[in-house]
C-alpha positions in Angstrom: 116.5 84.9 154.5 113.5 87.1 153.4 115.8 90.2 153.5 118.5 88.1 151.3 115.9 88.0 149.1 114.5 91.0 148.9 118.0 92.7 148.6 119.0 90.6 145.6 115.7 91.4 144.0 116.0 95.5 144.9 119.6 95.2 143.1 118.0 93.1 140.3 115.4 96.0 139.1 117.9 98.7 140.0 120.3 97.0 137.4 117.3 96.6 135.0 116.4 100.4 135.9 119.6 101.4 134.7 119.7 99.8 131.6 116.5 100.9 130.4 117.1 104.0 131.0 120.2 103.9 129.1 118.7 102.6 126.3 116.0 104.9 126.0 117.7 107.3 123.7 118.9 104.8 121.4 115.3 103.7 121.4 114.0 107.0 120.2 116.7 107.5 117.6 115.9 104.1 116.3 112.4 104.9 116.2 112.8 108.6 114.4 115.1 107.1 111.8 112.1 104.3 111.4 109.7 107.2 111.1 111.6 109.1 108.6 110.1 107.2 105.7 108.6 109.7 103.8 110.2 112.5 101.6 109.8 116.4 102.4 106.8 117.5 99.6 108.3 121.2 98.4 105.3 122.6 98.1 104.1 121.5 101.7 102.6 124.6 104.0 106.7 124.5 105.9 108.7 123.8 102.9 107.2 127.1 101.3 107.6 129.0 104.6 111.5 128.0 104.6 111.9 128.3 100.7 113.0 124.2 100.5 114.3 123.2 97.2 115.5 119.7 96.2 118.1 121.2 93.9 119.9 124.3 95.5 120.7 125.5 93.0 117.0 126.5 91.9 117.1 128.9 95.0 115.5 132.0 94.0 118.6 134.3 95.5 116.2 137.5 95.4 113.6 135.9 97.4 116.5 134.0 100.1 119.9 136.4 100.4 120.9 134.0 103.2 121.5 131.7 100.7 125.5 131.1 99.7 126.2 128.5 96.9 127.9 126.1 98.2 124.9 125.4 100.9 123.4 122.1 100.4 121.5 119.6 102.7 124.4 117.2 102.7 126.4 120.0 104.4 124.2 121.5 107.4 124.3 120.0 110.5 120.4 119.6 110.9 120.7 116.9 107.5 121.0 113.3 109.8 121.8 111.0 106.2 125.4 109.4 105.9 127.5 110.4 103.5 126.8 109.7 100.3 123.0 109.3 100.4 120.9 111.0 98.0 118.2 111.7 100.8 117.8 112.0 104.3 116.0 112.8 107.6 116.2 116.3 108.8 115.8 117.5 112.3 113.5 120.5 111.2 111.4 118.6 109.0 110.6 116.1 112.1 112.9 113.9 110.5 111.2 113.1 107.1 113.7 113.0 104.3 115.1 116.0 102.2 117.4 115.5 99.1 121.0 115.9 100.1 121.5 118.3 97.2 118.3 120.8 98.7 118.1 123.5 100.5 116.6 125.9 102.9 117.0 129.1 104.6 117.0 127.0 108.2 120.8 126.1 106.9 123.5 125.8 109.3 126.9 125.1 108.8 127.8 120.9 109.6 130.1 120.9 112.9 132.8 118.4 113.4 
């Protein structure tokens, strides 16, 4: 009887296990998306260091070559908004929020 037990509990808290740890990522996407509450300040010590803009095209082509127009926020695959949003978190910026229309030279091409 006592092993019946303690075999239904062992497969109870591996199932739980299992499920937390599945979870887990979700829970830490959740919780950078809640985080990502404040907007990127362009005159911050790594917005200067990266040459962020809110409006690309302000970008100061002389000082940033990388830069090609066209390059926006919206588009690079670092930007984690939905479509359509006028800001939104970015993966460089520890997921605070930079205008969709911005840029900067850590720019890379969205992949499908």
């Amino acid at each position: 009887m006592a092993d019946q037990v303690s075999s239904e509990a062992r497969r109870r808290f591996l199932k739980m296990a299992v499920a937390g740890a599945a979870a887990a990522p979700l829970c830490a996407l959740a919780a950078r998306r809640l985080r990502a509450q404040e907007q990127v300040d362009p005159s911050s010590e790594l917005a200067q260091q990266l040459g962020y803009v809110e409006d690309a095209s302000e970008v100061d082509v002389e000082e940033w070559p990388s830069y090609e127009e066209g390059q926006v926020c919206a588009n690079c695959d670092l930007f984690e908004g939905a479509e359509g949003d006028e800001y939104g978190p970015c993966q460089i910026f520890d997921g605070n929020l930079v205008a969709a229309p911005g840029w900067c030279s850590a720019w890379i091409e969205k992949t499908a």
